[in-house]
Residue frames as a rotation matrix with the C-alpha (Angstrom) as fourth column:
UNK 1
0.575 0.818 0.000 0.00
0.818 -0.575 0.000 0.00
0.000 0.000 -1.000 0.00
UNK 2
-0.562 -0.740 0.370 1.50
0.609 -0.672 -0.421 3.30
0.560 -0.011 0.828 -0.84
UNK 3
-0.061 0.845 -0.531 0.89
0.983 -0.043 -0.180 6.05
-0.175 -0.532 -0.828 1.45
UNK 4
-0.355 -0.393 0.848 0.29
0.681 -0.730 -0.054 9.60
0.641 0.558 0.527 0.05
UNK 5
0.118 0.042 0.992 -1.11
-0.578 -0.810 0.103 11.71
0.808 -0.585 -0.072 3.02
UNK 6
-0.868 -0.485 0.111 -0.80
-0.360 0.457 -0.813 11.18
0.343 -0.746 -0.571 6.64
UNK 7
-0.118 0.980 0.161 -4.35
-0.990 -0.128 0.054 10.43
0.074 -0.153 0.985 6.83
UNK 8
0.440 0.111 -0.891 -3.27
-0.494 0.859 -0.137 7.01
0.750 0.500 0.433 5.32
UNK 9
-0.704 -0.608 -0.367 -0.84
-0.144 0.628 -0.765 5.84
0.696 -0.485 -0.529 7.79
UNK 10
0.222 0.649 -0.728 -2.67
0.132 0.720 0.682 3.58
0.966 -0.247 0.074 10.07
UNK 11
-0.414 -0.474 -0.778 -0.64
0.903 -0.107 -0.415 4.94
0.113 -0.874 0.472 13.40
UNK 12
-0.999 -0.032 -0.009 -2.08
0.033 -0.978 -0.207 8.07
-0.002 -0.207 0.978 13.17
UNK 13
0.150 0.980 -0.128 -5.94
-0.141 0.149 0.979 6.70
0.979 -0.129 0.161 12.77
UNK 14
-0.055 0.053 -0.997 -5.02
0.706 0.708 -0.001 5.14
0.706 -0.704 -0.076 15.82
UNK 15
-0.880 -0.345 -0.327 -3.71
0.475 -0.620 -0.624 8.53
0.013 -0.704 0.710 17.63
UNK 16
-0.712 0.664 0.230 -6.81
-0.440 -0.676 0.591 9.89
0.548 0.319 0.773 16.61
UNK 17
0.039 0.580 -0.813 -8.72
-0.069 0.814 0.577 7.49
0.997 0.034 0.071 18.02
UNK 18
-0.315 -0.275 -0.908 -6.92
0.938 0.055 -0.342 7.52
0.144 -0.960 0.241 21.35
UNK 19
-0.899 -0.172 0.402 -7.53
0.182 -0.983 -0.014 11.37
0.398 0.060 0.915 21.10
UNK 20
-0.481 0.870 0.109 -11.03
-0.548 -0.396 0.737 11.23
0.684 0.295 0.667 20.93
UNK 21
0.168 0.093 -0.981 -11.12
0.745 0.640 0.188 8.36
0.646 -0.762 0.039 23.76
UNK 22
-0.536 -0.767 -0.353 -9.43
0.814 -0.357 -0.459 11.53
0.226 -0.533 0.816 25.67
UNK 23
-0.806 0.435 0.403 -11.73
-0.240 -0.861 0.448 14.00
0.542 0.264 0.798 25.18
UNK 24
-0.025 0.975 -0.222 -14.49
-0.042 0.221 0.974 11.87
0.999 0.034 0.035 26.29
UNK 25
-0.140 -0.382 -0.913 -12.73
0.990 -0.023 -0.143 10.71
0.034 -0.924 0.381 29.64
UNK 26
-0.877 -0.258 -0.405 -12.48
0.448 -0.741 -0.500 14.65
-0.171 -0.620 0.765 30.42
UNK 27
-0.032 0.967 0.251 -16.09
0.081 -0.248 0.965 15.50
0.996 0.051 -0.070 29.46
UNK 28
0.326 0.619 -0.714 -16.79
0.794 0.231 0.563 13.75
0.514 -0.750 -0.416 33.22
UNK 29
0.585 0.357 0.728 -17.40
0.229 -0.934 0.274 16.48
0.778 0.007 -0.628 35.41
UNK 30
0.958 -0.279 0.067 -15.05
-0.165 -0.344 0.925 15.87
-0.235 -0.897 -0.375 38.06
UNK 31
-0.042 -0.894 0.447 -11.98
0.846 0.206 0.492 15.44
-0.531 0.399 0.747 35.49
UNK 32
0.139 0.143 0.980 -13.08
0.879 -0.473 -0.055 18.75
0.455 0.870 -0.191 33.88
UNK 33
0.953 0.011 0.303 -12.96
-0.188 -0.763 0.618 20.60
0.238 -0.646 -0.726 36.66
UNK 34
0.037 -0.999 -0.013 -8.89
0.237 -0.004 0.971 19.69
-0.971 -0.039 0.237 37.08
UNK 35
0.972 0.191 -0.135 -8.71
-0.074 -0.296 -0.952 21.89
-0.222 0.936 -0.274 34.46
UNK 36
0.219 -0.854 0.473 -4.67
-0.824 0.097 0.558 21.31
-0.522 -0.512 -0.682 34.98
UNK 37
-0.481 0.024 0.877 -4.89
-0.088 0.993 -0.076 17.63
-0.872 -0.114 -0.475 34.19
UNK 38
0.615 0.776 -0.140 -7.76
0.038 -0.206 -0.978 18.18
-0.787 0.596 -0.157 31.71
UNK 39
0.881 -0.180 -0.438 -5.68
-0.460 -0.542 -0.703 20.21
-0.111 0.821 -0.560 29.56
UNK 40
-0.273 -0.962 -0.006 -2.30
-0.860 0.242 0.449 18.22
-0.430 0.128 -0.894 29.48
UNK 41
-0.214 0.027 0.976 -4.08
0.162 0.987 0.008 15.22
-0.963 0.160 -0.216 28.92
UNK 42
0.626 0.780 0.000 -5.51
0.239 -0.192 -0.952 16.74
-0.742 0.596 -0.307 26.14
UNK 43
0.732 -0.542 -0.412 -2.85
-0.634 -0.764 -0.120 18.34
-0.250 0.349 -0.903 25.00
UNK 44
-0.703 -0.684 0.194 -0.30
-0.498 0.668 0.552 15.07
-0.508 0.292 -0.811 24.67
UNK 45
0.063 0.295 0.953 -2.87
0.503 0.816 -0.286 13.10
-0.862 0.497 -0.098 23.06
UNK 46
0.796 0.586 0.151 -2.96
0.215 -0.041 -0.976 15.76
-0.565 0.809 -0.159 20.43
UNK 47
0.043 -0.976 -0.212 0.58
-0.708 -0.180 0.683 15.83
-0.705 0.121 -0.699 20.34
UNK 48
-0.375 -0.415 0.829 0.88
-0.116 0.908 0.402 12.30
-0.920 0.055 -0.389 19.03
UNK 49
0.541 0.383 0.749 -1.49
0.800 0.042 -0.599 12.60
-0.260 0.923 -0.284 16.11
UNK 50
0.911 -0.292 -0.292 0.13
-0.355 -0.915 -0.193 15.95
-0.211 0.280 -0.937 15.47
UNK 51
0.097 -0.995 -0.031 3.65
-0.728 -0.092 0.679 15.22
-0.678 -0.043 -0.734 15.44
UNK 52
-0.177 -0.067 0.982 2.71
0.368 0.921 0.129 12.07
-0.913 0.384 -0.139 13.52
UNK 53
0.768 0.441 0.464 1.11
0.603 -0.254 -0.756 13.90
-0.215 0.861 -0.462 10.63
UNK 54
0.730 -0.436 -0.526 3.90
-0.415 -0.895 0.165 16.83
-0.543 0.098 -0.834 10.96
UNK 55
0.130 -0.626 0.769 6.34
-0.500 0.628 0.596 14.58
-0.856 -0.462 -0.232 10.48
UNK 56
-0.073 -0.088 0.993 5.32
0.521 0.846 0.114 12.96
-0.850 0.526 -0.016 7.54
UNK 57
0.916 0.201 0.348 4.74
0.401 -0.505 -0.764 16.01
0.022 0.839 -0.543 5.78
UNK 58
0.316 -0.894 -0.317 8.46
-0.536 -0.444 0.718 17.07
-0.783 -0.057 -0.620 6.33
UNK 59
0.838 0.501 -0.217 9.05
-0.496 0.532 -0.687 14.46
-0.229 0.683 0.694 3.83
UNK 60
-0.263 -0.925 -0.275 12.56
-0.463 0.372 -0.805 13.11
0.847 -0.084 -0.526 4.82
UNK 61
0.693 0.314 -0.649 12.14
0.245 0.744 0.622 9.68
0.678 -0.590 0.439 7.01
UNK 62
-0.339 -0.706 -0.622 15.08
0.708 0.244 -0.663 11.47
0.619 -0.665 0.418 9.27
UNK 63
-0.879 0.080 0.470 13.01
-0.236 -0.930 -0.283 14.12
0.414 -0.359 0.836 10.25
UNK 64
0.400 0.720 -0.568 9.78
-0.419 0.694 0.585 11.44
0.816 0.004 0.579 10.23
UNK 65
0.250 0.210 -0.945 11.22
0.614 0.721 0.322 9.38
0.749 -0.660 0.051 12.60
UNK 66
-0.800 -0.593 0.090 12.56
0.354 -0.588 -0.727 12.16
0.484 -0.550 0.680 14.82
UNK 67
-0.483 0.528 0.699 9.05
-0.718 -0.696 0.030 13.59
0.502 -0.487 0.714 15.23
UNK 68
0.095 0.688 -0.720 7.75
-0.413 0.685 0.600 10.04
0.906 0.240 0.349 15.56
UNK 69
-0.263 -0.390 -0.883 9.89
0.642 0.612 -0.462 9.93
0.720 -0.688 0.089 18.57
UNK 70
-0.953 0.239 0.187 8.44
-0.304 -0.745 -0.594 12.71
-0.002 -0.623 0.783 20.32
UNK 71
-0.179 0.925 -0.334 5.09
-0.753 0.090 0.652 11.21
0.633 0.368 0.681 19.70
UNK 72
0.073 -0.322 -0.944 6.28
0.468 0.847 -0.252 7.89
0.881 -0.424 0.213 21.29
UNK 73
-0.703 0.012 -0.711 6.68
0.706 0.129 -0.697 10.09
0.084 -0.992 -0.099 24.48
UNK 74
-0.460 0.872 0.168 3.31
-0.723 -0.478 0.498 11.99
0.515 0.107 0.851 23.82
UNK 75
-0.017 0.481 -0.877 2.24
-0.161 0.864 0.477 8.53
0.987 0.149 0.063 23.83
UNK 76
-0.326 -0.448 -0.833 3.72
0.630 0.553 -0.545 7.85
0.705 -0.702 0.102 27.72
UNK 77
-0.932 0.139 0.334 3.09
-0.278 -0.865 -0.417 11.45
0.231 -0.482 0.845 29.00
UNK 78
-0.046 0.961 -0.271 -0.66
-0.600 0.190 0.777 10.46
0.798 0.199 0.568 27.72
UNK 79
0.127 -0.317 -0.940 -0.20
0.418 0.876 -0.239 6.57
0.899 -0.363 0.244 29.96
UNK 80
-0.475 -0.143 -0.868 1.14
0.800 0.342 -0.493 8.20
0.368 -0.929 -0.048 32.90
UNK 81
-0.862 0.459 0.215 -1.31
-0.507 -0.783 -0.361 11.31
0.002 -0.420 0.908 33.24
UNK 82
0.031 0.904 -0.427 -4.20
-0.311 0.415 0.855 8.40
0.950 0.106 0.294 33.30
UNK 83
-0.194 0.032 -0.980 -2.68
0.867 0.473 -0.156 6.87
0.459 -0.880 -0.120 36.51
UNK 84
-0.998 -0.054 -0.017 -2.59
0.048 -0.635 -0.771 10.28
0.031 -0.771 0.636 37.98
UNK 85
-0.421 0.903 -0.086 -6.45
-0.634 -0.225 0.739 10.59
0.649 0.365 0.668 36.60
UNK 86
0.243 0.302 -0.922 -7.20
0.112 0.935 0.336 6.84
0.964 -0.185 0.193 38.45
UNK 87
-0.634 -0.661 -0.402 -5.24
0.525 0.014 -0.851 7.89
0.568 -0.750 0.339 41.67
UNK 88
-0.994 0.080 0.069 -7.99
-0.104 -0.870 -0.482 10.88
0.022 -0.486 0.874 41.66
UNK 89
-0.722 0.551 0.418 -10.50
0.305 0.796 -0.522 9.13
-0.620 -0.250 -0.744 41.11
UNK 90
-0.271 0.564 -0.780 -11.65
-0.760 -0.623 -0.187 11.19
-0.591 0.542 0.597 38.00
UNK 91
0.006 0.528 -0.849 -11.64
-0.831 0.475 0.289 7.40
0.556 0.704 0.442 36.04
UNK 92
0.770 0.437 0.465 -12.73
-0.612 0.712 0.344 4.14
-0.181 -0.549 0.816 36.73
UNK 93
-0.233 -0.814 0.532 -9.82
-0.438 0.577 0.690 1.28
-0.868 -0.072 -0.491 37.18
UNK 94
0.232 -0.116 0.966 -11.48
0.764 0.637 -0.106 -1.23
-0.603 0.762 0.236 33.71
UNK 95
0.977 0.055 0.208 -11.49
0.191 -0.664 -0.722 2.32
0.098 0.745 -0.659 31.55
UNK 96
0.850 -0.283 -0.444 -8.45
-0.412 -0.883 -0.225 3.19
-0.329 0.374 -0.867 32.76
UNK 97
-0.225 -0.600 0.768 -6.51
-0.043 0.793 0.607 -0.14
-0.973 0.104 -0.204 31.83
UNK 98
0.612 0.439 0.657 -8.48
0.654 0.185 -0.733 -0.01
-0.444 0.879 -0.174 28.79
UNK 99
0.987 -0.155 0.043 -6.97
-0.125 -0.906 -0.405 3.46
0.102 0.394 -0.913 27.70
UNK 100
0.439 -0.863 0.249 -3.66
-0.796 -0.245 0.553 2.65
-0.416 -0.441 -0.795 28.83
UNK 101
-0.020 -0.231 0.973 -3.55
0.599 0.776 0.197 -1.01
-0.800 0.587 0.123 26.71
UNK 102
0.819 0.042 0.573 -4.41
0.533 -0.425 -0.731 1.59
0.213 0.904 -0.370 23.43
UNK 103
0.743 -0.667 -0.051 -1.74
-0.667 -0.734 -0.128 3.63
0.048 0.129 -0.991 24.60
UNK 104
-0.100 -0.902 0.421 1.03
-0.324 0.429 0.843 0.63
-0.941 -0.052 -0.335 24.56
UNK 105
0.204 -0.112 0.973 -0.42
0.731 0.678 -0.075 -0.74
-0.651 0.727 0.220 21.60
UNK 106
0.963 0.048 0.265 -0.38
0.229 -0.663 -0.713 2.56
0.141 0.747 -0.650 20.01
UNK 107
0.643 -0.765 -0.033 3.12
-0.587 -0.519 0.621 3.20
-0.493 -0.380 -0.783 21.47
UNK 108
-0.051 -0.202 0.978 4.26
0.150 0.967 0.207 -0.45
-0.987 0.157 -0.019 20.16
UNK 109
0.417 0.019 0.909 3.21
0.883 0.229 -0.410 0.50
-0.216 0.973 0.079 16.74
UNK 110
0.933 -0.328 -0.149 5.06
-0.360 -0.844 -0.398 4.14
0.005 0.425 -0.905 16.34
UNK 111
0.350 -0.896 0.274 8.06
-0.440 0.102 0.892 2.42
-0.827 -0.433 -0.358 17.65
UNK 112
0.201 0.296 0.934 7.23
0.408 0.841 -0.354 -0.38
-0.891 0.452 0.048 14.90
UNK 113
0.971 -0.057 0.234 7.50
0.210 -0.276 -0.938 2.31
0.118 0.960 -0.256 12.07
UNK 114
0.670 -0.742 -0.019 10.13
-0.619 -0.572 0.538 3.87
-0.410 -0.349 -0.843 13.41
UNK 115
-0.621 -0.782 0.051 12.47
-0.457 0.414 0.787 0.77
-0.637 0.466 -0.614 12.57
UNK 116
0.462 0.104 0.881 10.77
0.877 0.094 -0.471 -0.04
-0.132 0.990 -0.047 9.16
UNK 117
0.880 0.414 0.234 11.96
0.475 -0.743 -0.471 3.16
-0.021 0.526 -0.850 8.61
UNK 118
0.648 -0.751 0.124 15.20
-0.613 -0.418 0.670 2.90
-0.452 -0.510 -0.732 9.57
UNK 119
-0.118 -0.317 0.941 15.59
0.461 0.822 0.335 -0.17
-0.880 0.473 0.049 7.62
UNK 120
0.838 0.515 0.183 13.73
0.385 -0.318 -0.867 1.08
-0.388 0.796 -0.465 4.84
UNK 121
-0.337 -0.929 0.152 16.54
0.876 -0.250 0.413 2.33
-0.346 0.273 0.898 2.50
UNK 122
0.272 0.602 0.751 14.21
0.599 -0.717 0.357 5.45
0.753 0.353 -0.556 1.36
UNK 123
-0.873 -0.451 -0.184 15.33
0.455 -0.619 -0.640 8.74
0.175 -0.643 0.746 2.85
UNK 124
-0.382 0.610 -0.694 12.15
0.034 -0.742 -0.670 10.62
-0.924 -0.279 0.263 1.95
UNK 125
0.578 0.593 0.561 9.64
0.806 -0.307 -0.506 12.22
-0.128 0.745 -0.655 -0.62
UNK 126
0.903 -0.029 -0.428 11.53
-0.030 -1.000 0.006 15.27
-0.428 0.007 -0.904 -0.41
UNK 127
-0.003 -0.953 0.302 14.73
-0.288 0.290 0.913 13.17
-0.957 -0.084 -0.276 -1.39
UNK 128
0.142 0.314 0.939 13.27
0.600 0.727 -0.334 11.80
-0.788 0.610 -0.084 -4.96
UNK 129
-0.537 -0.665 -0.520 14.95
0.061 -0.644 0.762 12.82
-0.842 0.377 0.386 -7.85
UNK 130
0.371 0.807 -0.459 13.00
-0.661 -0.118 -0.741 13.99
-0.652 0.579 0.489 -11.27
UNK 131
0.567 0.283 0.774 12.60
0.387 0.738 -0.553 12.02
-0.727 0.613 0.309 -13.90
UNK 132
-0.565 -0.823 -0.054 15.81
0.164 -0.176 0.971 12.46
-0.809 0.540 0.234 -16.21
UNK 133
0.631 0.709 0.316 15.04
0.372 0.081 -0.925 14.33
-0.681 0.701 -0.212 -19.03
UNK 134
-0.054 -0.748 0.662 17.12
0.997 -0.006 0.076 14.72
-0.053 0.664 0.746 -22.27
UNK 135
-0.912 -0.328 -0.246 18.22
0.248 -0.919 0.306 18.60
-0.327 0.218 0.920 -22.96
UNK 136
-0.973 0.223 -0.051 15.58
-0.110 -0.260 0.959 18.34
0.201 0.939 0.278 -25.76
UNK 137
-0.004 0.898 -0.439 12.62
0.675 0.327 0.662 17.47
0.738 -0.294 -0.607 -23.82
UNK 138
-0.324 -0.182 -0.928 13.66
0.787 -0.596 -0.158 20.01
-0.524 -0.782 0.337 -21.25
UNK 139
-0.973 -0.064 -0.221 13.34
-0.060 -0.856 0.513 22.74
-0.222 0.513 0.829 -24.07
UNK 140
-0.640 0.768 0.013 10.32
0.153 0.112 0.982 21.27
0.753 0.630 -0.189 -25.54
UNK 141
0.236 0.857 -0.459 8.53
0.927 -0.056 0.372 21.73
0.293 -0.513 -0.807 -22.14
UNK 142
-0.480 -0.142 -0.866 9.74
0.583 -0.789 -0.194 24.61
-0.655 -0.598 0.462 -21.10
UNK 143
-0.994 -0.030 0.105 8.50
0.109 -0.287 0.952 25.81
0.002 0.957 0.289 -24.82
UNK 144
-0.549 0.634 -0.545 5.33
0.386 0.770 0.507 24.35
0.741 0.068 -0.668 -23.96
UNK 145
0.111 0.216 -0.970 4.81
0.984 0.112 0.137 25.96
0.138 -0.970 -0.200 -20.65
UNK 146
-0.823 -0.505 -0.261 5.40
0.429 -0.853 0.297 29.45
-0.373 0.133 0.918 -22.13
UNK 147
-0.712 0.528 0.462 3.09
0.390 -0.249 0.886 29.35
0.583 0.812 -0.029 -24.78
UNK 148
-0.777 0.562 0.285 0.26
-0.385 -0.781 0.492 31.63
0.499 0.272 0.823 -25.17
């Protein structure tokens, strides 16, 4: 499968996903009111889709995995501001195991690209050279691309 936006990549549905799991959890009324808490949680989960999507539009896999690692500790920040949530009793103990298993599995799979991408001999989109064209085809489009 090729992927041409970040929409495609299948880690970043996920962050999204975990995002919106986040939001709901602070809806309840006595996690909204740590507005503190509230807002960090909020605020690393949308790191992780963010940085994931930034990332890929930089279009060089060294700058891709760089953001991918700041995501990875979006991901953890996310993980350990539930226990503080669970300590306070803003979630319940099965939700917050639940939310915390998406956040390893989601953590498990950024890590996952990460080395495909390191393997991956591909530097980037931004690295791909044009398509070799003879002098004469150079002229003939540029000719082309003038006209009237």
């Amino acid at each position: 499968m090729v992927v041409k936006y970040f929409e495609d990549l299948e880690v970043w549905q996920e962050a999204r996903q975990l995002t919106r799991q986040v939001y709901r959890l602070t809806e309840n009324s006595r996690f909204s009111k740590d507005f503190g808490l509230s807002n960090q949680i909020q605020r690393a989960a949308v790191s992780i889709m963010s940085n994931v999507a930034e990332g890929f539009e930089r279009g060089g896999n060294q700058e891709f995995i760089q953001f991918l690692y700041i995501a990875k500790g979006s991901c953890g920040e996310v993980r350990s501001q539930l226990y503080v949530a669970l300590d306070q009793g803003y979630v319940a103990q099965k939700e917050s195991d639940e939310l915390i298993k998406s956040c390893r599995h989601l953590s498990v799979m950024i890590s996952n690209l990460i080395d495909y991408l390191k393997r991956s001999g591909m530097k980037g989109e931004k690295f791909k050279k044009p398509p070799y064209r003879t002098m004469k085809e150079e002229l003939d489009r540029l000719v082309k691309d003038s006209g009237p």
